[in-house]
C-alpha positions as CSV (number, residue, x, y, z in Angstrom):
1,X,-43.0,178.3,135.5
2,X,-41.1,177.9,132.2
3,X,-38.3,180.2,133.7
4,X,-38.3,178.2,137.2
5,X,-38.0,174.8,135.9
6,X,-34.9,176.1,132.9
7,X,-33.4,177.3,136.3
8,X,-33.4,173.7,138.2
9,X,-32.0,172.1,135.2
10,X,-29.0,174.4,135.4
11,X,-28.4,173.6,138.6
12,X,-28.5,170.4,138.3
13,X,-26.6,169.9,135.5
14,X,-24.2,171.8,137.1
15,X,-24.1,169.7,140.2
16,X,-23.8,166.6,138.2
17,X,-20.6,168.3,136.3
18,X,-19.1,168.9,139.9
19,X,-19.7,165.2,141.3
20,X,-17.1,163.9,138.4
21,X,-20.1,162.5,136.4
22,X,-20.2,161.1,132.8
23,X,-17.4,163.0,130.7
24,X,-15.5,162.4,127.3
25,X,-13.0,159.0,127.1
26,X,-9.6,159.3,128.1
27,X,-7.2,156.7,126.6
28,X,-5.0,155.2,129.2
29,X,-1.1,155.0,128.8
30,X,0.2,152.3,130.8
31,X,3.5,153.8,132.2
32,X,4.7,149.7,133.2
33,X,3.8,145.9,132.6
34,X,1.4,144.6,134.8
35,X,3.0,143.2,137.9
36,X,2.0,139.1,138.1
37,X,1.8,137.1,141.4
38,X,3.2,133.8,141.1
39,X,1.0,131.5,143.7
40,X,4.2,129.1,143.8
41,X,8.1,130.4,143.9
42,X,9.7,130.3,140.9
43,X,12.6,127.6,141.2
44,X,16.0,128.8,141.6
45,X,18.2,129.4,138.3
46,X,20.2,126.7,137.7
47,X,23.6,127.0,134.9
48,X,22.6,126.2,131.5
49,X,24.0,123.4,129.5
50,X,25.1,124.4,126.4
51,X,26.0,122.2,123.7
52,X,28.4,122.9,121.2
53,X,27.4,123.0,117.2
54,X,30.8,122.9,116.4
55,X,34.1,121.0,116.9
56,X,36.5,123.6,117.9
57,X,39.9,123.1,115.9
58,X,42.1,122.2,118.1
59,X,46.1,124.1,117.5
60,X,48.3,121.3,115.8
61,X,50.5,119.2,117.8
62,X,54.2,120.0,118.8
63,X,55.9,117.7,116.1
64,X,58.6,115.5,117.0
65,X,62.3,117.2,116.2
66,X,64.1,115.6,113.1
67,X,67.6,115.7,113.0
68,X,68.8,117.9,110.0
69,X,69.9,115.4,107.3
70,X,73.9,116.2,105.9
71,X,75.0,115.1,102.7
72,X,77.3,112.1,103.6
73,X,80.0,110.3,101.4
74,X,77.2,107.3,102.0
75,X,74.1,109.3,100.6
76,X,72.2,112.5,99.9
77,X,71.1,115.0,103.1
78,X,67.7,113.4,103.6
79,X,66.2,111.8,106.9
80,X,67.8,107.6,106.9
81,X,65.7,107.0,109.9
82,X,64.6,103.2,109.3
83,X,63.0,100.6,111.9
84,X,64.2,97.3,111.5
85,X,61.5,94.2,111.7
86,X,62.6,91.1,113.5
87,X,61.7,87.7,111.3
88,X,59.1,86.1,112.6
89,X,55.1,84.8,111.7
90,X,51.9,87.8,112.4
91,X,48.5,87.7,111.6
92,X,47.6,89.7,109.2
93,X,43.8,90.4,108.5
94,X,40.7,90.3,110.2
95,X,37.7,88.5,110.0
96,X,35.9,91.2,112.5
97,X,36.3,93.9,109.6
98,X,35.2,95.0,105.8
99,X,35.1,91.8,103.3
100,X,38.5,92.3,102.0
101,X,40.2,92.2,105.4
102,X,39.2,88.5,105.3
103,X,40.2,86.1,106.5
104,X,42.8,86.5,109.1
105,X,45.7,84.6,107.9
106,X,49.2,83.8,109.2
107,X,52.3,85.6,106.8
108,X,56.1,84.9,108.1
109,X,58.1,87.3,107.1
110,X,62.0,87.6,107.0
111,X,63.3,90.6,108.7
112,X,63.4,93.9,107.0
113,X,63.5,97.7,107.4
114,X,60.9,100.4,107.1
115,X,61.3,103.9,107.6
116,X,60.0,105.3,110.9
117,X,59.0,108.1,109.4
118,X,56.9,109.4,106.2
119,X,59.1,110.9,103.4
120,X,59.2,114.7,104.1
121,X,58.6,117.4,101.7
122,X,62.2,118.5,102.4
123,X,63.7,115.0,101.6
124,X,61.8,114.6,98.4
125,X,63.2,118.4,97.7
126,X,66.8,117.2,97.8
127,X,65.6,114.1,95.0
128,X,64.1,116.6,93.1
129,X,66.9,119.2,93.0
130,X,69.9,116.1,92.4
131,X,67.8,114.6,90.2
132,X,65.5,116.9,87.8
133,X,62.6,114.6,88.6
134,X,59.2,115.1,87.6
135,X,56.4,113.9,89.3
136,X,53.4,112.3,87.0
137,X,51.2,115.2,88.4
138,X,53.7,117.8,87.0
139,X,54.2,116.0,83.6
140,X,49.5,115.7,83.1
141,X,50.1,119.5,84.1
142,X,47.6,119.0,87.1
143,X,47.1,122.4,88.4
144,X,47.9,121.1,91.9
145,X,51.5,119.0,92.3
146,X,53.7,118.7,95.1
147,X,55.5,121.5,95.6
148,X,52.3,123.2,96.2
149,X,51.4,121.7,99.5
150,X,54.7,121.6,100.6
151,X,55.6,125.4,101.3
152,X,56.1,126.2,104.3
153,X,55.9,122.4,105.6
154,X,59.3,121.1,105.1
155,X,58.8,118.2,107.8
156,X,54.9,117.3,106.8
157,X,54.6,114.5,104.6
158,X,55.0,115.1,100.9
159,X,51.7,114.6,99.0
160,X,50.4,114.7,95.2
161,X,53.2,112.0,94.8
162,X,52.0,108.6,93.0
163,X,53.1,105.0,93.1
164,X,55.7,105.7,90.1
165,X,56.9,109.0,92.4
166,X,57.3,106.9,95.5
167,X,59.0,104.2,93.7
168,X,62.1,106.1,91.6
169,X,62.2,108.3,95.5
170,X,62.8,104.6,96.7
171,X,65.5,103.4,94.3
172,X,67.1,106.6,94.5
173,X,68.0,105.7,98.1
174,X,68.7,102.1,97.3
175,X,65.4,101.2,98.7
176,X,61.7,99.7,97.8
177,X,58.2,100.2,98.9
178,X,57.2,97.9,101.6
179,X,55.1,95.3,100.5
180,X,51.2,95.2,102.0
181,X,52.2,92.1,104.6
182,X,55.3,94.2,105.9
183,X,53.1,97.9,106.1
184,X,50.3,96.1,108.3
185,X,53.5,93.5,110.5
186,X,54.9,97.2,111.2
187,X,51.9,98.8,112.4
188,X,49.9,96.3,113.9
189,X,53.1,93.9,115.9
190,X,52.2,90.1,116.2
191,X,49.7,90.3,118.8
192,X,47.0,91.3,116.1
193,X,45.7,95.2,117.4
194,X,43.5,96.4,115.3
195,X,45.6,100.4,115.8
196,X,49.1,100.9,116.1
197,X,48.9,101.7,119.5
198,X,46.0,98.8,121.2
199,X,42.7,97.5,120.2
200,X,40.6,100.6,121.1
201,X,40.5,104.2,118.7
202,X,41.8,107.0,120.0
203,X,41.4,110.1,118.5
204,X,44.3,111.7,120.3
205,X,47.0,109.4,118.9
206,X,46.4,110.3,115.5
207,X,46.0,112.9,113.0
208,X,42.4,111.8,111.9
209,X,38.8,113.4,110.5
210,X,37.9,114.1,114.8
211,X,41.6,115.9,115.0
212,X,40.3,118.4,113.3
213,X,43.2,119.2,111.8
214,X,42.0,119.1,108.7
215,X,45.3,118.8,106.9
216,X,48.5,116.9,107.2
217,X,51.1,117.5,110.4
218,X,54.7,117.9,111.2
219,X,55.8,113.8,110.6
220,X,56.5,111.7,114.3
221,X,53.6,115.0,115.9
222,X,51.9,111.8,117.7
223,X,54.2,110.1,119.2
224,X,51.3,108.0,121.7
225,X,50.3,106.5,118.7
226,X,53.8,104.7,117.9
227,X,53.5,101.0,116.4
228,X,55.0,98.2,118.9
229,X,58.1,98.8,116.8
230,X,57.9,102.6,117.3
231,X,57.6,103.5,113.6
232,X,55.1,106.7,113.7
233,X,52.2,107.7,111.9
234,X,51.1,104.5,110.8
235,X,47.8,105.2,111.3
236,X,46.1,109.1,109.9
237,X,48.3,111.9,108.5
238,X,48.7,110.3,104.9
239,X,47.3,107.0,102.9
240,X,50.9,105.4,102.4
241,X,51.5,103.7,99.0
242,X,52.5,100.0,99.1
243,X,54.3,97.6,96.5
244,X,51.5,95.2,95.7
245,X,48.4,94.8,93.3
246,X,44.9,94.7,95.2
247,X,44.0,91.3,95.3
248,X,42.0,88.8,97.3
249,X,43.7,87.3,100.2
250,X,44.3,83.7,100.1
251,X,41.3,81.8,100.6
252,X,39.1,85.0,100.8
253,X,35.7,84.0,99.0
254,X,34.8,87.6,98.3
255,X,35.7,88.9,95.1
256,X,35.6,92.8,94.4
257,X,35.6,93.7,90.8
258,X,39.1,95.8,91.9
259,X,41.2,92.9,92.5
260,X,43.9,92.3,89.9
261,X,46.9,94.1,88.2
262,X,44.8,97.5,88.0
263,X,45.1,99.1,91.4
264,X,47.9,99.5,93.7
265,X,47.3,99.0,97.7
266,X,47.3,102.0,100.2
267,X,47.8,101.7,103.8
268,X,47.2,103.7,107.0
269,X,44.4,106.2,106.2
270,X,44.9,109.9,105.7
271,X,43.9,113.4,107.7
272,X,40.5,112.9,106.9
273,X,39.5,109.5,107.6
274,X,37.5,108.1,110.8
275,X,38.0,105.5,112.9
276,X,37.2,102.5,110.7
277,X,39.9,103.6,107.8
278,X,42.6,104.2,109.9
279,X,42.8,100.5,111.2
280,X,46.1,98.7,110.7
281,X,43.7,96.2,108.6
282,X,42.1,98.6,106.6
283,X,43.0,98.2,102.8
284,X,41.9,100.8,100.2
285,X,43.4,101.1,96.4
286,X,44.2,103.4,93.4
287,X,45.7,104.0,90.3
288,X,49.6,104.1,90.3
289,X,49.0,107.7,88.8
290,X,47.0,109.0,91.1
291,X,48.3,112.3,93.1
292,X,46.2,113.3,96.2
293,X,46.5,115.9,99.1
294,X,46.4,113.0,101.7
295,X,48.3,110.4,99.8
296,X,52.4,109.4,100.4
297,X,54.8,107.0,101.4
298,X,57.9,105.5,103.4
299,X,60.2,103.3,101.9
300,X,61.4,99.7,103.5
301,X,64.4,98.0,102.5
């Protein structure tokens, strides 16, 4: 009996073994991702937008040929290039801008001269060399002075000059700074624009903070952002010193604790100025010793 029923047990053990039943785990390896089934198409691809997270610097502009200055039986080999102003009433300031634009006022002016450029690196190289001059930056021994910035970039503006530099360049030539009513009458014309070239900014007519540039140009590069009188560059490239002490305009009721015979006017805005410094109003001011990268002049007569 014993042996009988050990006998059926073996079989069917055995016939369980051959019907695949129970057996030890087998771990799966999935040989692909699961396939999904999207109930509604996907949309079609459409080209992304991509926004840039930088302002790409654009190449600097073709500049504008100078001739090449001789050494005349008149004067030294630098560039004579002047504008001349007809007489006449403008208005200078505005009432629209910063507190010591205002107000707009009415200046006549006799005729003068201003030159259509910014004094070159190469020009103020030729006062240098006849001269011996030293610039104020040179005799503090500032580790940065003109000659620095100006390798390389005979016809960009010359820079770490100060009011004392831009003045004895000046008389050298038998000339003067222009005086804060002349700088804004040859930028801005007499029908009041508030940029050399209209009432509305544009970035492309000047070399500005959104040029990108980051540095000064080639004088005369922008030549869409002419004055009415065509003198270039009145607006961007370099602050231009002036011949007058910051002070209130006439009848102005704001007073800045700058005003008075401390601070000399600058004019135009520099390389790195936006839209609201570059204005043919726009008045900043500084020491007459002061020497920066995007600070320079013109000279009027």
């Amino acid at each position: 009996m014993k042996r009988t029923l050990a006998l059926s047990l073996l079989m069917l053990l055995a016939l369980i073994v051959s019907c695949g039943g129970p057996g030890p785990a087998e771990t799966a390896t999935p040989t692909s991702e699961p396939t999904v089934e999207f109930k509604t198409p996907l949309p079609e691809p459409t080209e992304a937008q991509v926004v840039p997270t930088n302002t790409p610097v654009p190449p600097p502009p073709t500049p504008t040929p100078l001739p090449t200055p001789e050494a005349t039986e008149e004067g030294p080999r630098v560039t004579d290039i002047m504008v001349e102003i007809p007489a006449g009433p403008f208005i200078m300031g505005n009432d629209s801008g910063r507190q010591d634009e205002a107000p707009a006022h009415e200046v006549d002016l006799p005729a003068f001269e201003i030159d259509k450029f910014e004094v070159t690196n190469a020009d103020f190289a030729v006062f240098v060399e006849e001269t011996g001059y030293q610039t104020d930056a040179e005799k503090q021994g500032l580790s940065r002075i003109w000659k620095d910035a100006a390798e390389g970039k005979d016809n960009h503006p010359v820079v770490y000059v100060s009011w004392n530099d831009a003045t004895a360049y000046c008389q050298w030539l038998g000339k003067r700074l222009p005086t804060e009513a002349e700088w804004e009458k040859a930028a801005r014309g007499t029908d009041g624009r508030l940029y050399p070239w209209g009432d509305e900014y544009d970035a492309s007519k000047l070399n500005g903070k959104d040029s990108g540039i980051r540095g000064t140009t080639a004088v005369g590069s922008f030549a869409d952002g002419a004055s009415p009188y065509g003198v270039m560059d009145m607006a961007g490239n370099v602050w231009e010193w002036t011949a007058d002490w910051y002070e209130a305009y006439p009848g102005s009721s704001y007073q800045s604790p700058y005003y008075g015979q401390q601070f000399k006017v600058v004019r135009g805005g520099g390389w790195f100025e936006t839209a609201e410094f570059v204005r043919t109003t726009a008045r900043n001011a500084t020491s007459d010793t002061a020497a920066n990268d995007d600070l320079g002049f013109r000279c009027a007569r």
